[in-house]
N, C-alpha and C positions, 0 to 999 in steps of 0.2 A: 504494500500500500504506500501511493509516495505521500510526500508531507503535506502538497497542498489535501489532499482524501481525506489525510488525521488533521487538519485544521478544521474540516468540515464538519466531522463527525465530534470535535472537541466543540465547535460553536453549537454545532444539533444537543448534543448532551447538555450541553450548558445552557444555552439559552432557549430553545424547541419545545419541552413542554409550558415554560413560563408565555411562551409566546402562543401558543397553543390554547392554556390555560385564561389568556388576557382574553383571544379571537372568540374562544366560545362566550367569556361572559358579557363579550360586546352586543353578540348575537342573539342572548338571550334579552339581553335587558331591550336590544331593538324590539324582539319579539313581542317583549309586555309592556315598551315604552308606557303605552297611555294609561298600562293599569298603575305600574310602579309611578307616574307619573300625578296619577289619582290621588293615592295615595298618601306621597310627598303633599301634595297642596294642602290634601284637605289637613292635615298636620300642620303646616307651616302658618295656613291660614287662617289659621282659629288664633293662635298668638298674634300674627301680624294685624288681621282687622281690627283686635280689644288694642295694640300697642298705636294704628295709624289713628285707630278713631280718637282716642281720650289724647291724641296731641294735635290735632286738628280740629278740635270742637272750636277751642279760642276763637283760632281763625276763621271757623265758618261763621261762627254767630257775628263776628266784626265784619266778616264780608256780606252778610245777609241783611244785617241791620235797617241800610238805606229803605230796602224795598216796605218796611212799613208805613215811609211819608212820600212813597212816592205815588204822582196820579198817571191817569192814564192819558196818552196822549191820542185815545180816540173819543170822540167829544160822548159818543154814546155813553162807553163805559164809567169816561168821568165821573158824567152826572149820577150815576150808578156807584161812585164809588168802588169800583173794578179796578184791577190791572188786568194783564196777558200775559202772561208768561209762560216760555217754552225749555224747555229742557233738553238735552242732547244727552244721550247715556243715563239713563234713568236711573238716579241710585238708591237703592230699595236698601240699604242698612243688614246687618251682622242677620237678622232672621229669618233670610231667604232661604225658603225648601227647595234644597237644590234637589231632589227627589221629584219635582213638579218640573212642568216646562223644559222637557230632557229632552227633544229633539233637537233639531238645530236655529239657530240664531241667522237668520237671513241675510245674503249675500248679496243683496239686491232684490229690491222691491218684488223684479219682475221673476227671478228663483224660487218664491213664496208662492208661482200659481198652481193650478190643482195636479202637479205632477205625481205621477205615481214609481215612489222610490225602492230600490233595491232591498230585503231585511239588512243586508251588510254592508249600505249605505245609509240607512237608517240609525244602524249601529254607531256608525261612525260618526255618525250629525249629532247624537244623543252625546257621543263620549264628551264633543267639543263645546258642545253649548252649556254642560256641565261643568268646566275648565271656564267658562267664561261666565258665568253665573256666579262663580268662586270669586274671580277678581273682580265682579262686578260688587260682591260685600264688600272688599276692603278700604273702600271709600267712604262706606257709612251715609245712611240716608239723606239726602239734601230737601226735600220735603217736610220735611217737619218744619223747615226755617223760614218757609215763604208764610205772608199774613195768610191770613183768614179770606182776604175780597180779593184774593186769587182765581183765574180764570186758567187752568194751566193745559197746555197742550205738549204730551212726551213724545219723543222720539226717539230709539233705538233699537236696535237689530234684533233684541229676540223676540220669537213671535208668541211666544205665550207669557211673557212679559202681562198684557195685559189681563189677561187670565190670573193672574198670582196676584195683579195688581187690586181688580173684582173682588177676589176671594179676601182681602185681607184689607179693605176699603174702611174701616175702623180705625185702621192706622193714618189714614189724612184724611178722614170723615170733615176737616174744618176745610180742606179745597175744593172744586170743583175740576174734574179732569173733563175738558171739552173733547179732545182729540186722545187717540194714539196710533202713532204715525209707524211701518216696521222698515225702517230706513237707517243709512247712516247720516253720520254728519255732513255730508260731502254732496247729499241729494236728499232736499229739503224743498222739492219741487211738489211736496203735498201743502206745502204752507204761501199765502200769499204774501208779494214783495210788501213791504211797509204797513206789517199787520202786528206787530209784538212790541210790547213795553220794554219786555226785560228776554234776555236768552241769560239762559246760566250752562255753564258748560265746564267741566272739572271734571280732572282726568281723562279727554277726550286727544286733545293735541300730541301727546306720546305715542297713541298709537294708530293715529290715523293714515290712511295710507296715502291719501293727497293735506297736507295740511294750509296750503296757498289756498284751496277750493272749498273747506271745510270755513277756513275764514269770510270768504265772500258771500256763502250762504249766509252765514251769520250777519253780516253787514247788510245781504239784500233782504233779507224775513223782520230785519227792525225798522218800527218804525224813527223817521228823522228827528235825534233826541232821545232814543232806546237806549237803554246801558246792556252790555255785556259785562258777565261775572265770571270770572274765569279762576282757577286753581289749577295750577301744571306742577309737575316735578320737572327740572332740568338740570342741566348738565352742570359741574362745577362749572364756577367761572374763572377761577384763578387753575394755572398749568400744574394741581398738584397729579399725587399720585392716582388718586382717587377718579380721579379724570380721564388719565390714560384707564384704569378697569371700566370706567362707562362707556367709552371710544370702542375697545375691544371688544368688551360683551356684544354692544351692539351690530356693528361693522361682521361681526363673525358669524350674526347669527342664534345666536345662543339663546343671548336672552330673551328676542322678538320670538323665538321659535316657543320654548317653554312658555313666557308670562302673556302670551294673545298677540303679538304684536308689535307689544307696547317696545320703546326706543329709551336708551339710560342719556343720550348723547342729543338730545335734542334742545335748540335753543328758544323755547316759545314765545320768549318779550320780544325778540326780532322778526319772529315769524309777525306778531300781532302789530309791532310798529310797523311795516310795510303793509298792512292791510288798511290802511286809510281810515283807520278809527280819530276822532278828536277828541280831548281832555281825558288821555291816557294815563293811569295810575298805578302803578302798581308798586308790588315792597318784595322782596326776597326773605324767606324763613327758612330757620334748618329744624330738621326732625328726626332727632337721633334715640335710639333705643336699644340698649345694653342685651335686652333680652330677644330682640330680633335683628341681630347680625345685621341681613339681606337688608330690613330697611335703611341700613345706612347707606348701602348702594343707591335712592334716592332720595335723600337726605335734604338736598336742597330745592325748594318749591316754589313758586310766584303764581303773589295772589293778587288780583286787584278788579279794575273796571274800564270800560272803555265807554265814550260815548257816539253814535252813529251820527 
């Protein structure tokens, strides 16, 4: 046997079954991605939504405040003492039965008509819109915080959203839901131009897949005078190290693949100062928590308003 054979056989012995032993458990874990993947969230998510929501209350009730002295800038409502308000990603708070509403979350309007699907794409739709139901708690309800002489029209992707919404209508028994719309933020073509008081929209910008487009619906659905209420997590703004892991995550894949989408590396005060908003406001917050790692990955958030 010459030497390069026993080099071969010394690298096979040595390193063949570890490499062997890596390949199969990549292949398994491919195999059960979405279960092992289940899994993980529904674990991780129970501590992250109690650690996001009790450090984001502050800021939502400061950001929420204005809308109880605000009037409507449509003469009807006015005199009615109304607003309009519409919402983007509907967030329904920590006690969503993700057991309910297990199909899939609509890809577009026109994907939602009477098709008749696969059982193991049916499967598949259920896996993902349960994955998005999850991150859809960690935001913690924004509803609660709009007044009372709210008029409110929802808009988001999943379609039995409003079905959960029905069932549990007790919980914002003080609003009135006019509409619900099963769109994204980027086609808002069920809502007319210069028809809303207020859009609120938090945690939408991360991971939308057009976010130049996502902002001009916003600006075209308000009426002239409308505020926009917005809360995003982004990206460090100073070159630390922290910055380069949000770049990477994102850029790679990683982390849009697992968490829905959603981007660590996105800058949304720039995105919204190009969108031609006037008497732009906003403040920078950090939201750190010892006992969930991963939220420190986005740690730093911008909250403010914009007016149309």
């Amino acid at each position: 046997m010459s030497a390069s054979d026993m080099l071969i056989l010394s690298y096979i012995s040595s390193y063949g079954l570890p490499i062997l032993s890596l390949l199969g458990l990549i292949l398994i874990l491919m195999k059960n991605f979405k279960k092992v993947k289940r899994k993980l969230f529904t674990k991780f998510l129970t501590k992250f939504e109690q650690s996001y929501g009790e450090a984001m209350k502050i800021h939502k009730e400061a950001l929420f405040a204005p809308l109880d002295k605000l009037e409507s800038l449509d003469w009807k409502l006015r005199n009615e003492g109304l607003i309009r308000v519409l919402e983007i990603g509907v967030r329904t708070g920590p006690h969503q039965d993700l057991n309910q509403g297990s199909e899939e979350q609509c890809p577009r309007p026109a994907a939602c008509s009477n098709t008749l699907l696969s059982q193991e794409t049916r499967l598949s739709m259920m896996v993902r819109s349960k994955f998005r139901a999850l991150i859809r708690c960690i935001e913690g309800e924004n509803l609660k915080y709009y007044p009372r002489n709210s008029r409110v029209t929802l808009v988001d992707k999943n379609v039995y959203l409003q079905s959960y919404l029905e069932a549990n209508s007790s919980r914002i028994s003080h609003l009135k839901v006019e509409r619900f719309i099963v769109s994204h933020g980027d086609d808002l073509r069920g809502v007319p131009s210069n028809s809303v008081d207020v859009v609120v929209a938090t945690l939408v910008l991360c991971s939308a897949a057009n976010v130049g487009a996502v902002l001009r619906e916003i600006r075209r659905v308000l009426a002239p005078g409308g505020k926009y209420y917005f809360m995003e997590h982004v990206h460090e703004r100073s070159p630390t190290f922290l910055r380069t892991v949000q770049l990477l995550l994102s850029a790679s894949g990683l982390w849009p693949a697992v968490f829905d989408g959603c981007h660590l590396d996105r800058d949304a005060a720039r995105s919204i100062e190009r969108a031609s908003f006037k008497d732009l406001s906003y403040k920078y917050v950090s939201v750190e928590d010892s006992r969930v790692p991963l939220l420190n990955l986005m740690k730093s958030h911008l909250i403010g308003s914009a007016t149309k």
